[in-house]
DSSP file (Angstrom, degrees, kcal/mol; ACC not computed):
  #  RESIDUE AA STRUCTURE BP1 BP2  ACC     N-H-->O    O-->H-N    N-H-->O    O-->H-N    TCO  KAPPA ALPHA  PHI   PSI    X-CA   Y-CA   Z-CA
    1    1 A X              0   0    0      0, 0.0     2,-0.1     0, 0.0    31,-0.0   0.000 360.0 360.0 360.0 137.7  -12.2   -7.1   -8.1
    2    2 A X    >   -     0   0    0      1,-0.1     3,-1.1     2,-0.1     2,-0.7  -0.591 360.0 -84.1 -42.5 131.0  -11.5  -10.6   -9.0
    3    3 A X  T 3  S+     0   0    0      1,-0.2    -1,-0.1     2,-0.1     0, 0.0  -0.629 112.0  11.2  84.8 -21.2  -10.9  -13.3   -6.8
    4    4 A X  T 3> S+     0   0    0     -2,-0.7     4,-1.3     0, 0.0    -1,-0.2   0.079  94.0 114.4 108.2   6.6   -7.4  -13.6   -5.7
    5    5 A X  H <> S+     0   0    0     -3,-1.1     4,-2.9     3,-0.2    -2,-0.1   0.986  73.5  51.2 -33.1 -80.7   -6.4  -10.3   -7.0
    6    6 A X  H  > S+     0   0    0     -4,-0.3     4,-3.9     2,-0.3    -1,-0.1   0.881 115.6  43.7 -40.7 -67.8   -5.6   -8.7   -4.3
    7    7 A X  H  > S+     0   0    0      1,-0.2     4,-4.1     2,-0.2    -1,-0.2   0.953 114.2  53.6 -39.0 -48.4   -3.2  -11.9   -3.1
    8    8 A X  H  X S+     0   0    0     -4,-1.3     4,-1.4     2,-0.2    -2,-0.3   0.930 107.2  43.2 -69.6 -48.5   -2.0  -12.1   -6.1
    9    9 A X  H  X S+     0   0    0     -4,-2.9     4,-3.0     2,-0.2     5,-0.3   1.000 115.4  54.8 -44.8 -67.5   -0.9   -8.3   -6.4
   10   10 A X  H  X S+     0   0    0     -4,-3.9     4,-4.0     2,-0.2    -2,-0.2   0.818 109.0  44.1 -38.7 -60.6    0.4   -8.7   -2.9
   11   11 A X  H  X S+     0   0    0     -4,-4.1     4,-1.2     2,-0.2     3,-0.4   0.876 115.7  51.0 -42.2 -83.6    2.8  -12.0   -3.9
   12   12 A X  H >X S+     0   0    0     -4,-1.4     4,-4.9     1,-0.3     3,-1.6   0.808 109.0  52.0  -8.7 -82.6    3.9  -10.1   -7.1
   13   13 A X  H 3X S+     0   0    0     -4,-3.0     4,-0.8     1,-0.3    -1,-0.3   0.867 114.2  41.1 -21.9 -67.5    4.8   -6.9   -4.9
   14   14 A X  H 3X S+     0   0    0     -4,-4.0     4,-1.8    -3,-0.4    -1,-0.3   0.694 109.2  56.0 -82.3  -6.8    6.8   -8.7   -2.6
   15   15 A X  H <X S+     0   0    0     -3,-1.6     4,-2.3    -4,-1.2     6,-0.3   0.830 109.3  52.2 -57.9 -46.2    8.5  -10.9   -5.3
   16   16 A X  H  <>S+     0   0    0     -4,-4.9     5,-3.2    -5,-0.2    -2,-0.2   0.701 110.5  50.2 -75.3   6.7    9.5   -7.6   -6.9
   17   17 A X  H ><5S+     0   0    0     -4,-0.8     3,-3.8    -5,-0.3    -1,-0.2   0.850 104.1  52.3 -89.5 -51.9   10.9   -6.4   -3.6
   18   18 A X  H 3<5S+     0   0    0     -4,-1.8    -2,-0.2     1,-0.3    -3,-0.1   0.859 114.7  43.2 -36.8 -45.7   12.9   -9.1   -2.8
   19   19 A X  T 3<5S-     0   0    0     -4,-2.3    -1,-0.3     2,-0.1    -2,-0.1   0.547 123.7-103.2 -91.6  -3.4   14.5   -8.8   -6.1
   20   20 A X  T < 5S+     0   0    0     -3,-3.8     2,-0.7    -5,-0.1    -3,-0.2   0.745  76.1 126.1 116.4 -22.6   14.7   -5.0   -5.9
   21   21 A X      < +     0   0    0     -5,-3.2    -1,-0.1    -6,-0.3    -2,-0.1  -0.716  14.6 161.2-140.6 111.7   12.4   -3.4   -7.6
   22   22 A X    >>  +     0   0    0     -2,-0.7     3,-4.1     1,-0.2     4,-3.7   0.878  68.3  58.5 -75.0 -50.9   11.0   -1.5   -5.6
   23   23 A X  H 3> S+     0   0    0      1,-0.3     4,-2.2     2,-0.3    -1,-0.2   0.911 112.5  41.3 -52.6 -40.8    9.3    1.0   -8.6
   24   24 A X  H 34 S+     0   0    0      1,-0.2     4,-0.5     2,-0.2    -1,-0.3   0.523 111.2  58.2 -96.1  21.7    7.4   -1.7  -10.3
   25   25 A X  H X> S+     0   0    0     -3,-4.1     4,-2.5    -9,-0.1     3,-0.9   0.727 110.0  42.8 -94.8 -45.5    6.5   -3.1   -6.8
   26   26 A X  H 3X S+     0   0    0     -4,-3.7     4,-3.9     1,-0.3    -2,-0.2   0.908 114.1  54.7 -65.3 -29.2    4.8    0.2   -6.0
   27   27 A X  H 3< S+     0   0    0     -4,-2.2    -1,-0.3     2,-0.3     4,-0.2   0.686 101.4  52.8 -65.1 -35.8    3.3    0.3   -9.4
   28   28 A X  H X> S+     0   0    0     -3,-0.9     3,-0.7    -4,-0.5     4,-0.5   0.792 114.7  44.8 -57.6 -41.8    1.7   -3.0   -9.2
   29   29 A X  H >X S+     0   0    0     -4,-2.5     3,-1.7     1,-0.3     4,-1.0   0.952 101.2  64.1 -68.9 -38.9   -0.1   -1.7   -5.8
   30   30 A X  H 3< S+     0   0    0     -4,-3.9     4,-0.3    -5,-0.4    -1,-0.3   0.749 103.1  57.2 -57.2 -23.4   -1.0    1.6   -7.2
   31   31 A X  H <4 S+     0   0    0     -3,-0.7    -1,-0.2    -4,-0.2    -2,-0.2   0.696 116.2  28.5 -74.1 -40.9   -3.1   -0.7   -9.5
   32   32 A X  H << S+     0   0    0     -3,-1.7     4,-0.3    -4,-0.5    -2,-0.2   0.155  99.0  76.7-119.6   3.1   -4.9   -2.2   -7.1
   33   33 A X  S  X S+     0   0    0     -4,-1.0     4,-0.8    -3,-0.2    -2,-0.1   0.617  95.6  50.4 -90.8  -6.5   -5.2   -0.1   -4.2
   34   34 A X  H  > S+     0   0    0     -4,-0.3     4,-1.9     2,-0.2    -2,-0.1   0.885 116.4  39.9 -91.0 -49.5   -8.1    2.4   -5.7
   35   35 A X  H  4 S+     0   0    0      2,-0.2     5,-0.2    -4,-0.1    -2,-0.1   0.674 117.2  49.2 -83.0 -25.2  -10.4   -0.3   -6.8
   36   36 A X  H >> S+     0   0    0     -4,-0.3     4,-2.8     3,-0.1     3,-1.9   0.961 110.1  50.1 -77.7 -67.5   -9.7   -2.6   -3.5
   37   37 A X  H 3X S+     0   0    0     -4,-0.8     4,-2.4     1,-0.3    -2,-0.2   0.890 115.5  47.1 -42.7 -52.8  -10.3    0.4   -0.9
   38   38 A X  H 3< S+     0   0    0     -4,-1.9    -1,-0.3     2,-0.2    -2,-0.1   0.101 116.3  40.2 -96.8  37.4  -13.7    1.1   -3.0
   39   39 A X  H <4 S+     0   0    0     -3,-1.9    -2,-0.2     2,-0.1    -3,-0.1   0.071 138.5  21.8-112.6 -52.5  -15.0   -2.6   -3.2
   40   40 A X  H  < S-     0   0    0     -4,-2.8     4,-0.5    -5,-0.2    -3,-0.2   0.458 105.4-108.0-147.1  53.2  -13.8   -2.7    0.2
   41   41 A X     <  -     0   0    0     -4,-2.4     3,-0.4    -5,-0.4     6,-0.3   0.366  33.7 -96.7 112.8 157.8  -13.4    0.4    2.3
   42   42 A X  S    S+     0   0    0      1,-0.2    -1,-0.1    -4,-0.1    -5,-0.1   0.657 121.5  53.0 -73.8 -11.5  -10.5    1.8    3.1
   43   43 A X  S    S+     0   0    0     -6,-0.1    -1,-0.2     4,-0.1    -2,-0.2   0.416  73.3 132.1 -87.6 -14.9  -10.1    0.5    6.2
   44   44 A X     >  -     0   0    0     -4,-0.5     4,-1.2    -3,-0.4    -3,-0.1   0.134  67.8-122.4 -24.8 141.3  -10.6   -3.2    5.0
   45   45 A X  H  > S+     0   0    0      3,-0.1     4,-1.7     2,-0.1    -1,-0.1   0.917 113.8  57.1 -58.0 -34.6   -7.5   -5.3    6.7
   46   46 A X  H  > S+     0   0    0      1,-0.2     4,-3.2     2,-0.2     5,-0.3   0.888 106.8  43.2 -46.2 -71.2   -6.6   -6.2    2.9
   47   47 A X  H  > S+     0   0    0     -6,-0.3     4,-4.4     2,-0.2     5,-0.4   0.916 110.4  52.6 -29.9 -55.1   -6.3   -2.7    1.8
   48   48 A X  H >< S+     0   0    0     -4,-1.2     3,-1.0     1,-0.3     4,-0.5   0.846 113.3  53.6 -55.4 -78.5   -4.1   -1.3    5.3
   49   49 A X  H >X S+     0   0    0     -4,-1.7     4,-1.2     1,-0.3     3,-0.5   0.631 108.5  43.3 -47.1 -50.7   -1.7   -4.5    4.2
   50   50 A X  H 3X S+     0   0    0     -4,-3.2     4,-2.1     1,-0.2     5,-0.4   0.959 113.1  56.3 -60.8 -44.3   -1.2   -3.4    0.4
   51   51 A X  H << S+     0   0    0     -4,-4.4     4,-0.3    -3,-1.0    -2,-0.3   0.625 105.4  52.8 -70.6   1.6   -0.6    0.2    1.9
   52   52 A X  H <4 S+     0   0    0     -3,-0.5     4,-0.5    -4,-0.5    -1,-0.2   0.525 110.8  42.6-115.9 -23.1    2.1   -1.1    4.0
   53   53 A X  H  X S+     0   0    0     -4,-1.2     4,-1.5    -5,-0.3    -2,-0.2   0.655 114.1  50.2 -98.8 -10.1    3.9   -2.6    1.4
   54   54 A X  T  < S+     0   0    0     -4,-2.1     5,-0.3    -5,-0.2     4,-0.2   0.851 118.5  42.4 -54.3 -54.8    3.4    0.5   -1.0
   55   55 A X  T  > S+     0   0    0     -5,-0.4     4,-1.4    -4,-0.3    -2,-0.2   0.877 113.7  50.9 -74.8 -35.6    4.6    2.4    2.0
   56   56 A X  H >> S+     0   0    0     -4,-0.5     4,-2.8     2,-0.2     3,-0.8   0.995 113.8  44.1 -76.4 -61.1    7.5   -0.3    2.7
   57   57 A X  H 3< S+     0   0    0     -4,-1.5    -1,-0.2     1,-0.3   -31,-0.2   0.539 109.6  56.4 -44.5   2.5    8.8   -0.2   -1.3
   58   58 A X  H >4>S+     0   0    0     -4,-0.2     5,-2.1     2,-0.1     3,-1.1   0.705 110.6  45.9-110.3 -38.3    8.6    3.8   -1.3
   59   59 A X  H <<5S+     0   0    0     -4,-1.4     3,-0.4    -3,-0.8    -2,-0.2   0.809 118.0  43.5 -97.8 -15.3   11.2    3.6    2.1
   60   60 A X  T 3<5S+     0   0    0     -4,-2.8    -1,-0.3     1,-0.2    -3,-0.1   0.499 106.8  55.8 -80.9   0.1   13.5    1.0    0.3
   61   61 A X  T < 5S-     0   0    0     -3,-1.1    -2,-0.2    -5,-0.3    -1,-0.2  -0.055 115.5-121.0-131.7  17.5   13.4    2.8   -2.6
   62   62 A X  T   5S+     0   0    0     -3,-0.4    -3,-0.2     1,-0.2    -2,-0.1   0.960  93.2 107.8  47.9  54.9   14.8    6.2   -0.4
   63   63 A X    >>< +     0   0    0     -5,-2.1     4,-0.7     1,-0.0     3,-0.5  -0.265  35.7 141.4-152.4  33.2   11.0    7.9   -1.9
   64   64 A X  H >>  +     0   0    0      2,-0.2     3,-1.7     1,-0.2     4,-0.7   0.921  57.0  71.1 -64.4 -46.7    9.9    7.5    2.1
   65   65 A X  H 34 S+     0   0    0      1,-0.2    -1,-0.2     2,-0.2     4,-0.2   0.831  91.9  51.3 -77.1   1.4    8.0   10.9    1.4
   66   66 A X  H X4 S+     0   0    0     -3,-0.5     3,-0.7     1,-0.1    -1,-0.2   0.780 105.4  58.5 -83.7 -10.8    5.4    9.5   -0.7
   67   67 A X  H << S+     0   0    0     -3,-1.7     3,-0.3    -4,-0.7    -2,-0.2   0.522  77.3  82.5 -95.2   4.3    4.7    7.2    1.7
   68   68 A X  T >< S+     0   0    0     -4,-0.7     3,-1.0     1,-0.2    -1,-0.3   0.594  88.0  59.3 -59.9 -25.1    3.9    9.4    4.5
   69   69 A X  G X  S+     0   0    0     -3,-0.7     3,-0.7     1,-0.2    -1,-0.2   0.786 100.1  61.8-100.6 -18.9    0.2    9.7    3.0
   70   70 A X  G 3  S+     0   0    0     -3,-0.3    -1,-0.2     1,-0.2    -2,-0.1   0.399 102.9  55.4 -70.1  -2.3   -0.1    5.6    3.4
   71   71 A X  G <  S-     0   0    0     -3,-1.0    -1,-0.2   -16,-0.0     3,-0.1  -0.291  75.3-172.3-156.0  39.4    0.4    5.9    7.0
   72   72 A X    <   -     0   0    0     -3,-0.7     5,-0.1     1,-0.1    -3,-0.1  -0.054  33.0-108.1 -38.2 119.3   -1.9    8.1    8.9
   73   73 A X     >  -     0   0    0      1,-0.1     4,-2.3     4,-0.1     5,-0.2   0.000  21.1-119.2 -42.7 143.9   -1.4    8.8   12.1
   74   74 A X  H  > S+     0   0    0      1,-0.2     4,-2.3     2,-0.2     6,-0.3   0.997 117.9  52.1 -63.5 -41.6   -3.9    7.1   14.7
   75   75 A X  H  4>S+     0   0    0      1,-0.2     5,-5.1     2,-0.2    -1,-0.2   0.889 106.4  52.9 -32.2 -53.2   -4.9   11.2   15.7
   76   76 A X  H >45S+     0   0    0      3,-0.3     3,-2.2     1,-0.2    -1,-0.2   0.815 107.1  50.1 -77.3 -32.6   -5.6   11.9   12.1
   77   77 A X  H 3<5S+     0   0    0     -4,-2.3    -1,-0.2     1,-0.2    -2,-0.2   0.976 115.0  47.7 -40.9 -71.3   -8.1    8.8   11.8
   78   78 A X  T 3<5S-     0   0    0     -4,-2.3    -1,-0.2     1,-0.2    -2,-0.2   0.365 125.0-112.1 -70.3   2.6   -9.4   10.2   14.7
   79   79 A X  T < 5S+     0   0    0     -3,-2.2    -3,-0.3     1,-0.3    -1,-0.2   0.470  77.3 108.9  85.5   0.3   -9.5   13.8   13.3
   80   80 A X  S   <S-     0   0    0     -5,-5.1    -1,-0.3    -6,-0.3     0, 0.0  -0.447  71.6 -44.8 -98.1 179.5   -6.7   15.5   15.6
   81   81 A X        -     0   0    0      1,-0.1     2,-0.5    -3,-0.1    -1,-0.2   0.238  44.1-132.6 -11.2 137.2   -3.6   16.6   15.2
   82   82 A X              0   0    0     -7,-0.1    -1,-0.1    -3,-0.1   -10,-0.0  -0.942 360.0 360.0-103.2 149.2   -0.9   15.2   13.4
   83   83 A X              0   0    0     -2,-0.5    -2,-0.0     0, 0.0    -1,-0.0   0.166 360.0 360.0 -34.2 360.0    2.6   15.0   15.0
């Protein structure tokens, strides 16, 4: 990954949220969330933060169950149950 990708996707996102559009916000993170989580892990702070604005544009955009997968449960980290 570049550089300032990552930021830069992020800025983008949340310019296209503000404005509303929520589909080409999630579509700019879908871009950048495969290739950031494997340069740096999935757990990376970077990563969680793009998956929480994926997850945020999916619940403004009334498509809140695709964003259930963004948003593990602390259990399921842990291997238990989910709720």
């Amino acid at each position: 990954m570049a550089p300032g990708e990552l930021a830069e996707a992020d800025r983008h996102a949340q310019e296209l949220i503000d404005e509303g559009r929520f589909a080409q916000a999630v579509g700019v993170l879908d871009d950048v969330i495969d290739p950031a989580s494997a340069a740096l892990g999935s757990e990376s702070a970077q990563v969680v933060e793009l998956r929480l604005l994926r997850a945020t544009a999916l619940v403004l955009s009334d498509d809140a169950g695709r964003a259930l997968p963004d948003h593990p449960s602390p259990a399921h980290r842990r291997g238990g149950p989910h709720p």
